[in-house]
Structures are given as structure tokens and as C-alpha cells.
C-alpha positions in Angstrom: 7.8 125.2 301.9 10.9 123.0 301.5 13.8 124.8 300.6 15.9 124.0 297.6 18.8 122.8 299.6 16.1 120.7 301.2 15.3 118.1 298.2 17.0 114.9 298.0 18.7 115.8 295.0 20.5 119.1 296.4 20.3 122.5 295.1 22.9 122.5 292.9 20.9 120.0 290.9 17.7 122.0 290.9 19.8 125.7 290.0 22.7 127.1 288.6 24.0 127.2 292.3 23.0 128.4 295.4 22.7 132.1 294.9 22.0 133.9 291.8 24.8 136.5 292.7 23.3 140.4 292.0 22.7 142.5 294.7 20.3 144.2 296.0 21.5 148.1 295.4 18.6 149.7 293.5 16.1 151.9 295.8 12.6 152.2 295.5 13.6 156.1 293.9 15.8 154.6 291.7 13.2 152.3 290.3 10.5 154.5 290.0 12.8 156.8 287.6 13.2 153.6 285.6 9.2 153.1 285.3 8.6 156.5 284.3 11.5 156.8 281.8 11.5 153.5 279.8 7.7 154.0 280.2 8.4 156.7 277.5 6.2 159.4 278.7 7.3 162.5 276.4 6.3 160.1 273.6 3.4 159.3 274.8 2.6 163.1 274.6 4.0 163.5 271.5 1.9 160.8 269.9 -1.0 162.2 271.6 -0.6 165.4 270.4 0.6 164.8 267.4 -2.0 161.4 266.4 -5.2 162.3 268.9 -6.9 165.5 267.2 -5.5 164.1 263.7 -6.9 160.7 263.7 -9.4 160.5 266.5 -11.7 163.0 265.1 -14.0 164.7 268.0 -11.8 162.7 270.0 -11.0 164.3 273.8 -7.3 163.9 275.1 -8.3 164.0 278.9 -10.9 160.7 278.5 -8.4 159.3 276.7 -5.9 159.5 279.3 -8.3 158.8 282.0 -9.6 155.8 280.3 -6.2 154.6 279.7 -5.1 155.2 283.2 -7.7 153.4 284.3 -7.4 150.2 282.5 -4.4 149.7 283.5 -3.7 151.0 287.3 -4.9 147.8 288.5 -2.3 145.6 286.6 0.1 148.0 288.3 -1.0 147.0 291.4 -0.8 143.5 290.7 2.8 143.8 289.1 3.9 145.7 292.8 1.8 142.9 294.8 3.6 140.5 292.8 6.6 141.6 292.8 6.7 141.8 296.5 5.8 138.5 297.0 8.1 137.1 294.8 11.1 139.4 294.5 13.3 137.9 292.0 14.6 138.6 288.8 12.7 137.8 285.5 9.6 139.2 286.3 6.6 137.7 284.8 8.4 134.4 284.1 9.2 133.4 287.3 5.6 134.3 288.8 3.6 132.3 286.2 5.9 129.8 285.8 5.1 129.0 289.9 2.1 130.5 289.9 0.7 128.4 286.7 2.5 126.4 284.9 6.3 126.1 283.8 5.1 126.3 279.5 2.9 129.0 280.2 5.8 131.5 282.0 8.1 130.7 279.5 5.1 131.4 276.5 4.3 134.8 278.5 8.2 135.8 279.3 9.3 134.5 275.8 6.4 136.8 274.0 7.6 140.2 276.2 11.5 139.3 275.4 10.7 139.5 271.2 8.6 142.7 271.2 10.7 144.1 273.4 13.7 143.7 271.5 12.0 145.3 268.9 11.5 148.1 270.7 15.4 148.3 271.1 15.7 148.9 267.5 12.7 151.1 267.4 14.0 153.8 270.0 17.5 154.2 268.1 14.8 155.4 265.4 13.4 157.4 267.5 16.7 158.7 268.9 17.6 160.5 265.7 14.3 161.1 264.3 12.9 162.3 267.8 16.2 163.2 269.3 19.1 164.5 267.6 17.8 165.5 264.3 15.6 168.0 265.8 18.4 169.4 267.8 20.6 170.0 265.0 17.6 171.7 262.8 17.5 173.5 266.1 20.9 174.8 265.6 20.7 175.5 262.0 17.7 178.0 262.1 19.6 179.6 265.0 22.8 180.0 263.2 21.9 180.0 259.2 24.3 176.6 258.5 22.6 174.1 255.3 25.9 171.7 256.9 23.3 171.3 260.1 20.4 171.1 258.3 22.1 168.7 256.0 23.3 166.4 258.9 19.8 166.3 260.4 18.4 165.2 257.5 21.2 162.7 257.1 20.2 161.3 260.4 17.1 160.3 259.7 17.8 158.3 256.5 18.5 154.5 256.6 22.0 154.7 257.2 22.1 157.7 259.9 19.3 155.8 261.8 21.3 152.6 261.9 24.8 153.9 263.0 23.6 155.9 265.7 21.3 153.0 266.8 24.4 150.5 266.6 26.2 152.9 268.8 24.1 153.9 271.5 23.5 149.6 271.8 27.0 149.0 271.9 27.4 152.1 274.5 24.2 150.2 276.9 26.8 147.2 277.0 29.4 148.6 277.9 27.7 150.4 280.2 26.0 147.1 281.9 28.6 144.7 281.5 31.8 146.4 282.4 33.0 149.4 284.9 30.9 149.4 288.1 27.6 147.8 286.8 24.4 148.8 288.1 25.5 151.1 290.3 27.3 153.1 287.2 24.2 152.5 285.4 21.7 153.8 288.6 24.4 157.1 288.3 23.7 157.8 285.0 20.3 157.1 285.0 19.2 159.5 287.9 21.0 162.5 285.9 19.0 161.7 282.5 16.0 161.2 284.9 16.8 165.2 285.7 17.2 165.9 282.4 14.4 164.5 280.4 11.8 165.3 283.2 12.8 168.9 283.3 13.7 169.2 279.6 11.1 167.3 278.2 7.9 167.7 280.4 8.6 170.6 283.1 9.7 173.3 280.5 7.6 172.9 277.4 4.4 172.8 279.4 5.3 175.8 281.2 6.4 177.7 278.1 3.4 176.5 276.3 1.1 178.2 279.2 2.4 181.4 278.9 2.6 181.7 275.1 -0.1 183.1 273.5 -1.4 181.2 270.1 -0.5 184.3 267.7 3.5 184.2 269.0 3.2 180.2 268.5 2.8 180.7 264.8 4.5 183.8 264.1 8.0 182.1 265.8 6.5 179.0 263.6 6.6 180.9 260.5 10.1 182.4 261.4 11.9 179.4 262.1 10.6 177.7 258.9 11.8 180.8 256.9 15.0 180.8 258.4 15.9 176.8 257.5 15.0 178.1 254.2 10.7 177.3 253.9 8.1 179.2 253.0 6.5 182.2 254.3 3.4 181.2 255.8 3.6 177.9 257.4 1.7 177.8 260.5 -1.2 178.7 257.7 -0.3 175.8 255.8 -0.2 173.5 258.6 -4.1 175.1 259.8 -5.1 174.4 256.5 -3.8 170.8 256.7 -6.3 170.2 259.4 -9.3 169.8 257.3 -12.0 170.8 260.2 -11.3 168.2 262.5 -10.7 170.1 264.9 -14.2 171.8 265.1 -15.8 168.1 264.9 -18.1 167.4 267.9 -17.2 165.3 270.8 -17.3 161.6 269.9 -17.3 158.8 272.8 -16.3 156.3 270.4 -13.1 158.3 269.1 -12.4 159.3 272.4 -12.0 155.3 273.5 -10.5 154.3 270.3 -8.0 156.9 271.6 -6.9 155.0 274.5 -4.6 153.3 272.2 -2.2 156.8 272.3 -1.8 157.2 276.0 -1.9 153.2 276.4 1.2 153.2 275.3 2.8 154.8 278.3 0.1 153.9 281.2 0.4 150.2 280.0 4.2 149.6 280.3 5.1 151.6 283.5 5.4 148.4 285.6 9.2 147.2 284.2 11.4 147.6 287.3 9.9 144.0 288.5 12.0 142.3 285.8 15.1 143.3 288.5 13.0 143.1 291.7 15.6 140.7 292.7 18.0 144.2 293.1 15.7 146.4 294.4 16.1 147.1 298.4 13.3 145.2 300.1 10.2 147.0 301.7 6.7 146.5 301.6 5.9 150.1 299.8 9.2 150.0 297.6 7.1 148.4 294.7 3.7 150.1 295.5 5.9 153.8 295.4 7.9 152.7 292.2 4.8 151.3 289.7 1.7 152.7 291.1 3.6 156.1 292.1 5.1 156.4 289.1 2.1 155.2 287.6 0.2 158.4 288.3 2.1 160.8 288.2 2.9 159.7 284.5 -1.2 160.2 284.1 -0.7 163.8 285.4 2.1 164.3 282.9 0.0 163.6 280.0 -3.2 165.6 281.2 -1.0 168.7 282.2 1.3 168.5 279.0 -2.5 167.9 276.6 -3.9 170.8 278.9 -1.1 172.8 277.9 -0.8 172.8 274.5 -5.0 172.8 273.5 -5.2 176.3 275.4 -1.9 177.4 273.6 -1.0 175.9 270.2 -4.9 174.9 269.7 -6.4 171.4 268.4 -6.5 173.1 264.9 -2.7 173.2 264.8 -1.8 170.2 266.5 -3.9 168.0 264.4 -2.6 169.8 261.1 1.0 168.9 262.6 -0.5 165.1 262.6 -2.1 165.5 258.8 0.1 168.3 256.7 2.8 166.6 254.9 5.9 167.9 256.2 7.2 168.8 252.5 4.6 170.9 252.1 6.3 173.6 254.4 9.2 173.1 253.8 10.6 170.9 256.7 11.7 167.1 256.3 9.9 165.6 258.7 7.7 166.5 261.4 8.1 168.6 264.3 7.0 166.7 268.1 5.8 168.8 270.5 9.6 169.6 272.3 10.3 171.3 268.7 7.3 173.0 268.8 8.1 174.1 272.2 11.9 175.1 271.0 10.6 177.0 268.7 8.0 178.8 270.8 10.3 179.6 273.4 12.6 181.9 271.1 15.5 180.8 272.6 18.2 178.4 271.1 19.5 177.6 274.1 16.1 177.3 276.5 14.9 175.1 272.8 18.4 172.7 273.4 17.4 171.8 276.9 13.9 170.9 275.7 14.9 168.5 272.7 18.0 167.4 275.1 15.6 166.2 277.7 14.1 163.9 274.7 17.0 163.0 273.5 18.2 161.7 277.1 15.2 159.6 277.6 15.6 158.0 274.1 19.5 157.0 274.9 19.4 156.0 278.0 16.0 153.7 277.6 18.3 151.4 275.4 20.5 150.3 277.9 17.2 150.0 280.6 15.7 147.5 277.9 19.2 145.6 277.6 19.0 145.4 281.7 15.4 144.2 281.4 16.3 141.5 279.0 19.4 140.0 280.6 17.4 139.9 283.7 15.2 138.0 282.4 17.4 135.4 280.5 20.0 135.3 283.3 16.5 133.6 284.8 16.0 131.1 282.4 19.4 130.0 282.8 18.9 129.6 286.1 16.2 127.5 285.6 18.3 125.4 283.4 16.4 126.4 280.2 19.4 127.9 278.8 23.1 127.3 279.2 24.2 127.9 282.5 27.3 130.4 281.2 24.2 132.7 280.7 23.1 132.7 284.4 27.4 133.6 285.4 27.9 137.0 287.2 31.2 139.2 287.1 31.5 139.2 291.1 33.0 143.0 290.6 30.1 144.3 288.9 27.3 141.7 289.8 26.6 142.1 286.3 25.2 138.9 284.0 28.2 139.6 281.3 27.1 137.1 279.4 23.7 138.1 279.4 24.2 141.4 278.4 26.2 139.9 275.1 23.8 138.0 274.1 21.2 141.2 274.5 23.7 143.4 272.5 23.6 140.8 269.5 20.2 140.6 269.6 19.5 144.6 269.8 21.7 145.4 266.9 19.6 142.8 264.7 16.8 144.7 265.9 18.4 148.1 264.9 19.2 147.0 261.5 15.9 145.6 261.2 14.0 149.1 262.1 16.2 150.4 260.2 15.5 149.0 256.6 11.8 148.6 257.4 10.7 152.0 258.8 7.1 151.3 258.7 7.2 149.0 261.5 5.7 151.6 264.3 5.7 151.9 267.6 2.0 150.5 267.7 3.2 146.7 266.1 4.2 145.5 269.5 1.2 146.6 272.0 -0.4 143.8 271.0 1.8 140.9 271.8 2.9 142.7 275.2 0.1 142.8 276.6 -1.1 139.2 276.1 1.6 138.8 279.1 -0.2 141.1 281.3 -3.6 139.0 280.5 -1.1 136.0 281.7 0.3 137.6 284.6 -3.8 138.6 286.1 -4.1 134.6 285.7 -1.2 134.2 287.7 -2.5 136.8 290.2 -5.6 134.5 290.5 -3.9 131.3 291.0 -0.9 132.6 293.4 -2.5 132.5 296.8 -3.9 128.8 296.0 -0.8 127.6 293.8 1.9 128.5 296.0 -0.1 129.2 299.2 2.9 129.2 301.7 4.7 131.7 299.7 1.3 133.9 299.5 1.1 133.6 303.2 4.4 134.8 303.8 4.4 137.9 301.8 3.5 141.1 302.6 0.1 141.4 300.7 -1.8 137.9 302.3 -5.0 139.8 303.4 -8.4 138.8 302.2 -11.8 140.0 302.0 -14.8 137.9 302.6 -12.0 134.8 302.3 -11.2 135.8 299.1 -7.0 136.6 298.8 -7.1 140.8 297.7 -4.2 139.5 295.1 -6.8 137.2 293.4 -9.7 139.8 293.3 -6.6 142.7 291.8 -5.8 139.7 289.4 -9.6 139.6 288.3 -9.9 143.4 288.0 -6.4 143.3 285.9 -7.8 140.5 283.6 -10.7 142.4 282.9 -9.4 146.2 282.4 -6.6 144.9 280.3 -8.8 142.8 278.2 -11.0 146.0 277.7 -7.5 148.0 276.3 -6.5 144.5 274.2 -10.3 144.9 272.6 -9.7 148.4 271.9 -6.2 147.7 270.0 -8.5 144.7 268.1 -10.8 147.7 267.1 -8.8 150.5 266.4 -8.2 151.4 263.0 -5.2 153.5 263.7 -3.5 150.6 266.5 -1.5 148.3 263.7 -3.4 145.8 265.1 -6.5 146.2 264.0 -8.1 143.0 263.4 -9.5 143.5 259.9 -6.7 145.8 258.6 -4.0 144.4 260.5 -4.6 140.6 260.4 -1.1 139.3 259.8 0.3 141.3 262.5 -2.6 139.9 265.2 -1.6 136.3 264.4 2.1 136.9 264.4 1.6 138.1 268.3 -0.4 135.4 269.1 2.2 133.0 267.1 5.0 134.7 268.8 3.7 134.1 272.5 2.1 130.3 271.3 5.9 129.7 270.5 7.1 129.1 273.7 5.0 126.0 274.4 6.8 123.6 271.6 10.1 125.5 273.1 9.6 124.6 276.4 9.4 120.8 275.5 11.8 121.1 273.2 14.4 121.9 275.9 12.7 120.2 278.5 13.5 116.7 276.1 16.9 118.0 275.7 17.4 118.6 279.2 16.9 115.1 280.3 18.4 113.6 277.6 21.3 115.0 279.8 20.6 114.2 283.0 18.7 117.1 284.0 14.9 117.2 285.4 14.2 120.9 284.8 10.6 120.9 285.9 12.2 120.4 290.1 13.0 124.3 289.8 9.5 125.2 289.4 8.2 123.7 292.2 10.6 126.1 294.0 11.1 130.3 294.3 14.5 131.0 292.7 17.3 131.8 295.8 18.5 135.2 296.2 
């Protein structure tokens, strides 16, 4: 393959310039934290505790999970083959735009950027709804104070929910922009890694195995009482339950399910949108996305194991149905409240709700990373201006990528924020019509770009077929089974007959990107520039 510098009309022509200027300094440990934390495991639980024996009626947790796992291990094999092959930064967009076409990667990447800037505003939701709020009502049963019940309340309200989401954005820039870059980032990131897995997944599912079901409700009842509820609330949250919990075992709940844990086991793959940082080796990606991959599986069986035998389905789905109100609390306790509560300790209950709270701050500034990444590689590809592709040589940090991400995060915040019913279900839809782009890239790699497939590290065949393009086929098909079962499940948001609008404005989103790319491509040689020579090129380092 000829190398950029190679062409007639020089690299600097084709690219920014001749290097993209980051640095390889993130190990394969490092990245695997990353998958597991912005994969969002403790709220995968939580939502499979708190939504699976409400909602899914006769529904089983462990098929769920398995199902889930499943349908997606293979795409997480494709995303490390991938990866390794093509160890730049952007992810998905520089892979299909060589692997395919130029429109299609920039459809696909385009797609994953929008919904997952909406996630940005989502999770500073989540960090005082799921985070701090719970800690504070923590601290006001413990010590009697309506000023720490009142302030966890406050939180959760439009206002509380947009200032702390503004802040922890602006906190992520700062973070990634300025001081040491990634390497202050890779710091911080390995002690929240400590802290959420030992707070919010270790602990509980200990405490929750040696906790009898009788102690859960009677520390229940007394915490309610003591933030000024009624007697009796465990019994009003059983009652809340309806019988669901004593309905047989249904197959068809227990699929429609998948949707829960789906939501973890689908997006554990992210740390290829920096492979261009991570230290080569051929089993860095396959320990980082399929490790992390299953041991996030185990996670949610162990932590669904753990609270069935303790708190019982009966309770957790009465959790899920019960308005809140109606014992006395202002919103609903997750499953690290629960466990708080049950341990009867304040402080053993801080560390729990902590650990949350760590992995809900600190996946803001990992979403900004993701994003800049993947802009700083459509600069550098001449789709946008090339100031967006420039890298502080002190931090080998995209500065002005990372602005542009802030901007764009805050609008997401504030958006959230005044329209709370947008859930963390809206976006599975949309972000997984990338991985259905990304098998069809794994298809046409080894034949698209075939010296580039014979030169990585996964160029074996069987029977003459390239493994890559048979993992590609298996991806296409698994993840088209989990797409279906978002089409068909009533409790998804994008249920095709309920959630109509919300189908087509995923599809819209990710058909977008093909007017854009011509669009820019027109504007591009207007000046001068032939942006489609990149493409027929990998990026440099």
C-alpha cells in the first residue's frame, strides 16, 4: 500500500500534516477500566432490578443477561479485531470510511456522536438523581437534618439537575484540555475505577448475601420513618407489586428483557475511539473489550443473584411499580440505596452510593474524550476545520476538540434537563445502527483494504474465508436480533408502534450524514481540496 507521503500530491495535501500528534500512553488496563465504567454497569443493575421483575412480568434476570451477553460478545470481538488492525483514533469512522465507503463512515460516526452527546446530558441527570441525592438522604436519616433532605430533593429538580450537570461538563474540560492531559485523566480514572467497582458492585452484593429478607425491610421501614415517612413501608412497597412477582416464567418477557442488560453489554467496546493511544499489542484490545466484556456479564448475574435471594422479586419489582410518594420518599431508591440502607451503617452506605456517584462524574469527561477523538478525525480528514484536528504539544490533547465537545454537552445538559422524560432507552436505537455498519465493515475489510488486512494481526482464515469477515457476519446477525428486540419492546422507547417518532428520528439522524458528506465534500473543492484522497489511505500515527 502506498503511503501518504507516497502520492503525487504529498501528504500534507491529503492530511492535516504528517502525524496526528497524541501519544500512545494508555495501557490495555487502563482501557479496559474505561469499557467497563462508561459501559455503566451499576446502572445496568439498577435498571435491571429496578425495571426487570416490574415490567417484564415472569421475566428471568439470568436469561436476560445471558441472552444479552450473547448478542453482543461477537461485535466485541469485531470492535478489538478492528481496532487492531486499524489502530487509530475515531473508531468506527475511520474503519467504514476505508472499509466501505467515505458517506457511509461519516453517516455511522455522525449517528454515535448525536446520541452520544445526549447521553452527556443524561448522566448529569443521573449524577444527582442516582448520585448525590441519595447520598445526602443518606446523611439526613442518619443525622435527623430536613436542610439534607431538603437539598436532595433540590437536586433533583430542574434547576439542581442542570447546575450540577453544567459543572461536572465544565470540570471534564478542564480536565482534558489543560494540566497533563490524558495522563491526568488515566490518574483519576483508575482511582474512580477503585471506587465505583468496590462501592458500587463489590460491597452491595456482599452485604446483600448476608442480609436476611426480614432485616432488609425492618432497616427499610426505619430509614423511611427517620426522613420523616410512614410506618410500614417495605409493606407498602410489597403491596405495590401487584403479583408479579409470583407470575410464571415467560420466554417472551424474558427476551423482551434483553433490552435492560443490553444497555451495558452493547456499549462496552468505546476505548477504540482512542486506539490511536492505546500501547500496541496483539491482546491489548482482545483483554480491554472482550475481557471487560465478561466480566461486566458476571457483574450483572452475581449482583441479580444477590438481591432475588435477599431483597426478593416481590420487593424489587414493587420498588419498580409503587409510586415513591406513596411512602413517603421523593423519588426512588436504586439498588446502592437499598444496599445503604441494609447495611446499617452510614458510613459502609456512603462508600456504596460514592462508588455510583464516581462512575456517573467521571463517565462525563470519558464521553467528552470519546467525542473529540472522534472529531479531531474528521478534521483530519479535512471534513472539518483543520484548527479542530491542532494538539497542545504539552498535553497531546485536541484543545480545540475538547471546546467544541464542552459547548455541545452543556446544550445537552440543559436539554435533559427541561425535558426529563427523555430516558436512558431513546438513544439504543440509533447507536446501534453503527454497530450494524461496523459488522458490514468487518465483511468488506479483508477484500476492501486487503494489504492492510494482511498486515494486521488477525489475517487468518478458515476454509479461505478471512475469520474477521465470518465475526463480521455473526456481529450483523446477533445485533440485528437485539435491534429487533428494541423494535418489539414495549418498555424500549423505541418501540415501533408506541414509539414511532423516535424510530425515524434515529434512522433520520444516521441518514443525515450522507447529504453532509457532499455538502462538505462540494465545499471542500470549491477550495482546492480533494477530500476523498484521504480515504484511500489509513490515517498516520
Amino acid at each position: 500500500m502506498a503511503k501518504a507521503s507516497d502520492t503525487a500530491t504529498g501528504s500534507s495535501r491529503i492530511f492535516v500534516r504528517d502525524a496526528t500528534g497524541l501519544v500512545r500512553e494508555v495501557s490495555w488496563l487502563d482501557a479496559a477500566m474505561y469499557n467497563m465504567i462508561w459501559a455503566s454497569i451499576p446502572l445496568a443493575i439498577a435498571f435491571l432490578l429496578l425495571f426487570g421483575p416490574a415490567f417484564y412480568t415472569g421475566g428471568n434476570l439470568y436469561l436476560a443477561v445471558i441472552l444479552a451477553f450473547a448478542f453482543t460478545v461477537s461485535t466485541g470481538f469485531l470492535y478489538a479485531m478492528m481496532s487492531s488492525s486499524i489502530p487509530r483514533s475515531g473508531g468506527d469512522y475511520t474503519w467504514i470510511t476505508r472499509a466501505v465507503a467515505p458517506p457511509v463512515g461519516l453517516m455511522s460516526n455522525l449517528s454515535w456522536n448525536f446520541w452520544i452527546t445526549f447521553f452527556i446530558g443524561l448522566y448529569a441527570a443521573f449524577t444527582t438523581a442516582y448520585g448525590i441525592s441519595p447520598l445526602l438522604r443518606l446523611w439526613a436519616a442518619e443525622f435527623e437534618s430536613p436542610g439534607l433532605l431538603d437539598a436532595a430533593d433540590w437536586l433533583v429538580s430542574r434547576a439542581g439537575t442542570m447546575t450540577v450537570g453544567i459543572v461536572v461538563v465544565l470540570l471534564g474540560a478542564v480536565l482534558l484540555a489543560f494540566g497533563r492531559g490524558m495522563r491526568t485523566f488515566l490518574r483519576l480514572q483508575r482511582w474512580a475505577f477503585i471506587v465505583w467497582f468496590l462501592g458500587a458492585i463489590i460491597v452491595p452484593i456482599i452485604i446483600m448475601l448476608v442480609t436476611s429478607q426480614e432485616t432488609i425491610q425492618t432497616r427499610f421501614d426505619g430509614y423511611v420513618t427517620a426522613l420523616g415517612g410512614p410506618s410500614g413501608a417495605s409493606q407498602i412497597v410489597l403491596e405495590a407489586d401487584a403479583g408479579t412477582g409470583a407470575a410464571p416464567f415467560s420466554f417472551t418477557q424474558s427476551i423482551l428483557m434483553v433490552t435492560l442488560p443490553f444497555y451495558t453489554l452493547a456499549f462496552i467496546f468505546q476505548s477504540v475511539y482512542f486506539g490511536g493511544e492505546i500501547k500496541r499489542g496483539k491482546r491489548s484490545n482482545l483483554l480491554s473489550i472482550p475481557g471487560a466484556h465478561a466480566v461486566a456479564a458476571i457483574c450483572l448475574l452475581l449482583a441479580a443473584f444477590a438481591f432475588l435471594q435477599s431483597a426478593g422479586r416481590d420487593m424489587l419489582a414493587g420498588l419498580g411499580l409503587a409510586d415513591p410518594a406513596s411512602y413517603g420518599l421523593a423519588f426512588t431508591p436504586l439498588y446502592t440505596e437499598l444496599a445503604a440502607i441494609t447495611s446499617g451503617n452510614w458510613i459502609i452506605g456512603s462508600i456504596i452510593i460514592l462508588g455510583f456517584t464516581a462512575m456517573l462524574i467521571i463517565f462525563v469527561p470519558q464521553t467528552m474524550l470519546q467525542l473529540s477523538r472522534n472529531i479531531f478525525a474528521w478534521s483530519f480528514d479535512r471534513l472539518l476545520p483543520e484548527k479542530v484536528a491542532e494538539v497542545n504539544p504539552r498535553t497531546h490533547s485536541p484543545v480545540v476538540a475538547v471546546m467544541v465537545i464542552t459547548v455541545l454537552g452543556i446544550i445537552s445538559v440543559v436539554i435533559i434537563s427541561l425535558n426529563p422524560q427523555l430516558t436512558f432507552l431513546v438513544g439504543l436505537f440509533g447507536l446501534a445502527l453503527t454497530y450494524l455498519t461496523v459488522a458490514v465493515a468487518g465483511i468488506t475489510f479483508p477484500y476492501r483494504k486487503r494489504e492492510v488486512f494482511e498486515a494486521s494481526p488477525y489475517n487468518g482464515r478458515i476454509g479461505g474465508v478471512p475469520i474477521i469477515t465470518l465475526v463480521g457476519v455473526l456481529s450483523l446477525l446477533t445485533m440485528g436480533t437485539a435491534m429487533a428486540i428494541l423494535l418489539l419492546d414495549p418498555n424500549s422507547g423505541t418501540h415501533w408502534d408506541l414509539n414511532t417518532n423516535r424510530v425515524l428520528l434515529g434512522a433520520g439522524i444516521f441518514l443525515a450524514g450522507l447529504p453532509l458528506y457532499y455538502v462538505i465534500r462540494a465545499i471542500q473543492r470549491a477550495r482546492g481540496v480533494d477530500i476523498e484522497l484521504a480515504y484511500r489511505e489509513v490515517p498516520p500515527e
